[in-house]
C-alpha positions as CSV (number, residue, x, y, z in Angstrom):
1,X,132.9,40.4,25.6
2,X,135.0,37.8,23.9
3,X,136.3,34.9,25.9
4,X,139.2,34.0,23.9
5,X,139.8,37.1,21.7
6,X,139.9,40.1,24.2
7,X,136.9,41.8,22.8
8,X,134.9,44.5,23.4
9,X,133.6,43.8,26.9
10,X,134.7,41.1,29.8
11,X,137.2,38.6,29.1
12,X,137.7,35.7,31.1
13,X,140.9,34.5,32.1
14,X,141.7,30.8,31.2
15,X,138.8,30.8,28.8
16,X,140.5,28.4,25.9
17,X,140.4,26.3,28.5
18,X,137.2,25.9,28.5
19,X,135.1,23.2,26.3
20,X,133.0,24.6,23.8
21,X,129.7,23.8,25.3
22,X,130.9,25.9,29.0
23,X,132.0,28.7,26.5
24,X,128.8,28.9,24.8
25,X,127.0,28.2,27.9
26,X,128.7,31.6,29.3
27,X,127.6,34.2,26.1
28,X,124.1,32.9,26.4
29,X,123.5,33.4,29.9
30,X,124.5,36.8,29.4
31,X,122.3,39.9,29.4
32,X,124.5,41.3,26.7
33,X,123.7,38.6,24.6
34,X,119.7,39.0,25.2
35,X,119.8,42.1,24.4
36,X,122.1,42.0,21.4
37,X,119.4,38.9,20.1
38,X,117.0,41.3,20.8
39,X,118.8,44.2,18.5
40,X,119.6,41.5,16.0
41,X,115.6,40.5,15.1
42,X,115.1,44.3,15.3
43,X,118.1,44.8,12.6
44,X,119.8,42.1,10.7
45,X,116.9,39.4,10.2
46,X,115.6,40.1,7.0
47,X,118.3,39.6,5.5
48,X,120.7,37.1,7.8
49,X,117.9,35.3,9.5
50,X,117.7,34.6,13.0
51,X,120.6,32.1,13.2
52,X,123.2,33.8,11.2
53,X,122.6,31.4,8.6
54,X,121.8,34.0,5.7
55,X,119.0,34.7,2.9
56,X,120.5,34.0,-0.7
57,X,121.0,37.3,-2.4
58,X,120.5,39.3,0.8
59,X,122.6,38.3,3.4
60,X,125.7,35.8,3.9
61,X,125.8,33.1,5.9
62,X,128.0,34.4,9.2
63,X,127.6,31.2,11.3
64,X,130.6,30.1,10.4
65,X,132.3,32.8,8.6
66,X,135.5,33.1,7.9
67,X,135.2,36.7,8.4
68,X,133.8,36.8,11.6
69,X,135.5,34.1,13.0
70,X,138.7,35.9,12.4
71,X,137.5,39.6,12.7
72,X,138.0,40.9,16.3
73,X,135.3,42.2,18.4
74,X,136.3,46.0,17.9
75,X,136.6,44.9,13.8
76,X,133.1,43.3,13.6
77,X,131.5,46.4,15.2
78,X,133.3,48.7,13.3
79,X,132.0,46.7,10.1
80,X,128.6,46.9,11.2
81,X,128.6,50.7,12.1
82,X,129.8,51.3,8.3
83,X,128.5,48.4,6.6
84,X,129.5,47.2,3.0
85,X,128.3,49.1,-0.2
86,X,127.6,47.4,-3.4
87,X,130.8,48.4,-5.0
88,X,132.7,47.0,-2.3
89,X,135.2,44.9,-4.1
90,X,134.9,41.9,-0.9
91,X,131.0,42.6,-1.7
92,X,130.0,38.9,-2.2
93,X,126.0,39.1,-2.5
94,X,125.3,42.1,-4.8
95,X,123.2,43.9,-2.4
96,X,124.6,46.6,0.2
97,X,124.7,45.9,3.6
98,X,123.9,49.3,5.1
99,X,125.4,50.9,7.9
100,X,124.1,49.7,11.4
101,X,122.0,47.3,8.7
102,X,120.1,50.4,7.6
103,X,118.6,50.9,11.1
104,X,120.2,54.6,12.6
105,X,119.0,54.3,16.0
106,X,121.3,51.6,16.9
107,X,123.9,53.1,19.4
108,X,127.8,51.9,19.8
109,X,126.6,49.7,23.0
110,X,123.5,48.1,20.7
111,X,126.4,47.5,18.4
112,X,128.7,45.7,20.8
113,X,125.3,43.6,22.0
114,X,124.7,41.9,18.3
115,X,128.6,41.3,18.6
116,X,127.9,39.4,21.6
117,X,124.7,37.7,20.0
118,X,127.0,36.6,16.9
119,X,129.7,35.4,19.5
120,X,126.8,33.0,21.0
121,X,125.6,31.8,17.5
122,X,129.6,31.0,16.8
123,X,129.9,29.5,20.5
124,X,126.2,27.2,19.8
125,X,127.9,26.2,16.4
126,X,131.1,25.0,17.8
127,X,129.6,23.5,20.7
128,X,127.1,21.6,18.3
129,X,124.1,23.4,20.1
């Protein structure tokens, strides 16, 4: 879905041209995006709060994150499919993030969804939504 990084779904030809706000404006018009918001309260919540913004000791914050932000769309599903154990050595909180957050039902496309849904949250941030 990525506008500017050629991601896991539709990309859209001139899209750095675009300001910020049209970008954003794009992801959360988009059914994918719904849907991934919808798989992200059902998953990642609890411990990275609706926003992205983290809980201290659970989750980090990934609005903005360096990681994210530089992580393609492929890489940040991938992470999420396997997670990060405890003895990670780039394990920053302490606690493991589980694989598909600890929830097995999500599928590869639920997966690309809460891609999308952290897209949007970076897109509202840069925009200043």
């Amino acid at each position: 879905w990525s506008l500017s990084r050629g991601g896991t779904g539709a990309a859209y030809a001139g899209a750095a041209a675009m300001s910020p706000r049209v970008q954003a404006e794009m992801i959360l018009a988009s059914e994918e995006y719904e849907r991934g918001r919808q798989h992200f309260l059902n998953t990642c919540i609890g411990c990275h709060q609706e926003n992205g913004r983290g809980l201290p000791g659970l989750g980090l914050n990934i609005v903005p994150s360096n990681f994210v932000a530089s992580a393609s769309d492929e890489e940040l599903a991938r992470f999420i499919r396997s997670g990060r154990p405890v003895g990670d050595p780039n394990n920053q909180t302490g606690v493991d993030m589980p694989p598909r957050g600890g929830n097995p039902a999500l599928q590869p496309e639920h997966i690309k969804d809460i891609v999308v849904y952290i897209r949007g949250l970076e897109a509202k941030a840069a925009a200043g939504m």
